[in-house]
C-alpha positions as CSV (number, residue, x, y, z in Angstrom):
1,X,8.8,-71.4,-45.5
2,X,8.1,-71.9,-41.6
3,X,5.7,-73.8,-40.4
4,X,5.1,-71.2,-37.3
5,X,4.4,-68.3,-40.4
6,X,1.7,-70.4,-42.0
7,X,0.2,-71.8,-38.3
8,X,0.4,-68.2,-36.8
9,X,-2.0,-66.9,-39.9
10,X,-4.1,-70.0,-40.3
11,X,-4.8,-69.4,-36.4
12,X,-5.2,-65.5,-37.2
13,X,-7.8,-66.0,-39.4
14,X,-9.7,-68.5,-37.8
15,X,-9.9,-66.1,-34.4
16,X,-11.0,-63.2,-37.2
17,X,-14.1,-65.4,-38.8
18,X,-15.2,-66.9,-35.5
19,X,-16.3,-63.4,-34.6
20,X,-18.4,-63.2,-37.6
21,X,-21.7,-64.4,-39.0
22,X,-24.6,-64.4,-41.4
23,X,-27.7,-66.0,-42.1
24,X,-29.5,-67.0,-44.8
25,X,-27.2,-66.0,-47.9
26,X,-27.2,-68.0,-50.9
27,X,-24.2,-69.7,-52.3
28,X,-22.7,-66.3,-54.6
29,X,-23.7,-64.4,-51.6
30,X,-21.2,-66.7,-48.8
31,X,-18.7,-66.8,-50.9
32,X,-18.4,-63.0,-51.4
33,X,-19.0,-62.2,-47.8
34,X,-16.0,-64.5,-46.7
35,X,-13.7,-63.1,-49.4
36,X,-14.4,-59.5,-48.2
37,X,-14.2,-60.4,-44.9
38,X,-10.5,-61.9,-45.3
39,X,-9.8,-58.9,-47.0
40,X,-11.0,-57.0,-44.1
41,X,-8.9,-59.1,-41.4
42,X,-5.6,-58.3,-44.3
43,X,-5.8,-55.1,-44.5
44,X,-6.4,-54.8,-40.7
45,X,-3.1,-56.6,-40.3
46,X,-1.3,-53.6,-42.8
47,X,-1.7,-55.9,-45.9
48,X,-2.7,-54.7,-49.4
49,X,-5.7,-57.2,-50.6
50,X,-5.4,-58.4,-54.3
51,X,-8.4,-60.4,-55.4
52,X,-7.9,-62.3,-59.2
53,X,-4.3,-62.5,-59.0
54,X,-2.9,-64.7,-61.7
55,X,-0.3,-67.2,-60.4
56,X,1.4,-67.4,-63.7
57,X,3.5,-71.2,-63.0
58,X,0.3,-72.8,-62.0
59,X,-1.2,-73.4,-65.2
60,X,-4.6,-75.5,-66.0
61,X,-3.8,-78.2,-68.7
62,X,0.0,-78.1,-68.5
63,X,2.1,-75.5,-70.3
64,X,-0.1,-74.2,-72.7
65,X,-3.3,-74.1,-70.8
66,X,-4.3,-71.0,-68.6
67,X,-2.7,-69.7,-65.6
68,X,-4.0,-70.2,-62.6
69,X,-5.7,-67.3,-60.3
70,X,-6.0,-67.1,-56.3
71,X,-8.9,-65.5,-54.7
72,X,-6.7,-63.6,-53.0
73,X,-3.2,-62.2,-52.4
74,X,-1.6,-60.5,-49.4
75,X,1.8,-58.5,-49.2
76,X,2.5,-56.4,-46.2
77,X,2.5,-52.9,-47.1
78,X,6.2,-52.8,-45.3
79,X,7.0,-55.0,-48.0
80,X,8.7,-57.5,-45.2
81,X,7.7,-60.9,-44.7
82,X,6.1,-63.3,-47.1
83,X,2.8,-62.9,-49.2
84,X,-0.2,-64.5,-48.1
85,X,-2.6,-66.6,-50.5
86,X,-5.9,-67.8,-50.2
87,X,-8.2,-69.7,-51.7
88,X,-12.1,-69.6,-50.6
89,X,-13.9,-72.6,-51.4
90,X,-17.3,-74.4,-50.7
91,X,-16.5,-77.8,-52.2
92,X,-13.2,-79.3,-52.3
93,X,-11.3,-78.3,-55.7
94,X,-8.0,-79.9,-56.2
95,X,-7.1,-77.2,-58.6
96,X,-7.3,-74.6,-55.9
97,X,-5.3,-77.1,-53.6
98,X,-2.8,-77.2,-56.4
99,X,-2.2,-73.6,-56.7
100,X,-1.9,-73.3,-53.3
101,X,1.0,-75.6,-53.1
102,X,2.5,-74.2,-56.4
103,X,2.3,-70.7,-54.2
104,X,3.7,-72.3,-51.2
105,X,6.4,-73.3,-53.2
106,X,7.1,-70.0,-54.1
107,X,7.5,-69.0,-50.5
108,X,4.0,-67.7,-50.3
109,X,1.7,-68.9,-46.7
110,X,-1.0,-70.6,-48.3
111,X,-4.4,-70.9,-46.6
112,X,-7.3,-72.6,-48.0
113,X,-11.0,-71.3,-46.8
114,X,-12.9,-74.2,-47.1
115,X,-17.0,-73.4,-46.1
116,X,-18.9,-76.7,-46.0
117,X,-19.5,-79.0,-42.9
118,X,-18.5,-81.8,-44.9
119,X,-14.9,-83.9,-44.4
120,X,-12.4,-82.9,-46.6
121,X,-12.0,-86.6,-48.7
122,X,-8.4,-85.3,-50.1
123,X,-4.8,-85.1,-48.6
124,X,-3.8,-81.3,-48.0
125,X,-0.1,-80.3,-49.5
126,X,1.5,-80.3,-46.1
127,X,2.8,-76.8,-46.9
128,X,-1.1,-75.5,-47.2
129,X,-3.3,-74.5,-43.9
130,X,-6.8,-75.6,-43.8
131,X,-9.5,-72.8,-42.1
132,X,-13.0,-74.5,-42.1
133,X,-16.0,-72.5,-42.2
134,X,-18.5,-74.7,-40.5
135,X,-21.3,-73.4,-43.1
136,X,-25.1,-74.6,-42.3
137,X,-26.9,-75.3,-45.1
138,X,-31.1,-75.3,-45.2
139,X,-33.8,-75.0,-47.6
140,X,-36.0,-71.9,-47.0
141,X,-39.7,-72.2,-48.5
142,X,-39.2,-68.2,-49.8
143,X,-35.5,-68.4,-50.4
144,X,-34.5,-71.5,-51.7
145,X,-31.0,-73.1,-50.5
146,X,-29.8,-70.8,-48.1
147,X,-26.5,-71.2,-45.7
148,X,-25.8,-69.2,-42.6
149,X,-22.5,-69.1,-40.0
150,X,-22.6,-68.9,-36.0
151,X,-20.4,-67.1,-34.7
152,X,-17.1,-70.0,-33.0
153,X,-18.1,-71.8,-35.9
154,X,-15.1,-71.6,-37.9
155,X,-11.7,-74.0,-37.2
C-alpha cells in the first residue's frame, strides 16, 4: 500500500466533511449522518458504498470467535485501484483499529472516523488514517445529550 493512496483519501474526506454540519442530533443520530455522508463523498468519487461488510480474517476472540465487520467498504466501480474501509467511531475502540489494520494488510486504505473532541489515548496502526470529527457535545433541557458539527471542524 502507498502511503500517498491512504493520505490523498484521508485528505479527501476531511475537505468533504468540513463542508458539512448539524446541530443537535443525539448519539444514533451522528453516527448515521456521518456514515451516510461518507457514503455520499464514495459514491461521488465513482465508488459502490457497502455498509456491514464482514472482514472474514479479523475475528473477535481468535479463530473461533466472530468475524469482524467495517462500517463501510469502497471499491471503485472501474474495479481499479484499491478498496477503501472505514470505520466511524465516537470513542476510541481498539477492535475497530484492529480491523482496520487487518484491512490495511490486505491492501485495503483504511480510514478511521473518529467524532469526539477528545485525544485519541492509543497508537494508530501506522498503515490506518485518522479523520477527526471535532463533535460538540451539550446537554439540551428538551433534548437531553445532544452533539452538533461546524462546518472546518473536521481534521
Amino acid at each position: 500500500m502507498t502511503e500517498a493512496g491512504v493520505d490523498a483519501a484521508a485528505r479527501s474526506l476531511r475537505a468533504w466533511l468540513n463542508r458539512r454540519s448539524f446541530t443537535d442530533l443525539s448519539t444514533a443520530e451522528v453516527t448515521a449522518f456521518l456514515t451516510d455522508t461518507v457514503a455520499d463523498w464514495g459514491s461521488g468519487l465513482g465508488y459502490r458504498v457497502h455498509r456491514e461488510v464482514d472482514l472474514p480474517s479479523a475475528r473477535r476472540g481468535g479463530a473461533g470467535g466472530r468475524a469482524g465487520r467495517l462500517d463501510l467498504q469502497l471499491h471503485h466501480r472501474s474495479g481499479k485501484g484499491r478498496p477503501i474501509s472505514i470505520e466511524v467511531d465516537r470513542s476510541t475502540k481498539l477492535w475497530s483499529l484492529d480491523k482496520l489494520a487487518e484491512a490495511a494488510e490486505l491492501g485495503h486504505l483504511a480510514l478511521w472516523l473518529r467524532w469526539s473532541r477528545s485525544p485519541v489515548p492509543v497508537a494508530i496502526p501506522p498503515a490506518v488514517r485518522l479523520v477527526r470529527a471535532q463533535v460538540v457535545r451539550r446537554t439540551s433541557p428538551t433534548l437531553g445529550k445532544v452533539h452538533s458539527l461546524l462546518p472546518d471542524n473536521c481534521g
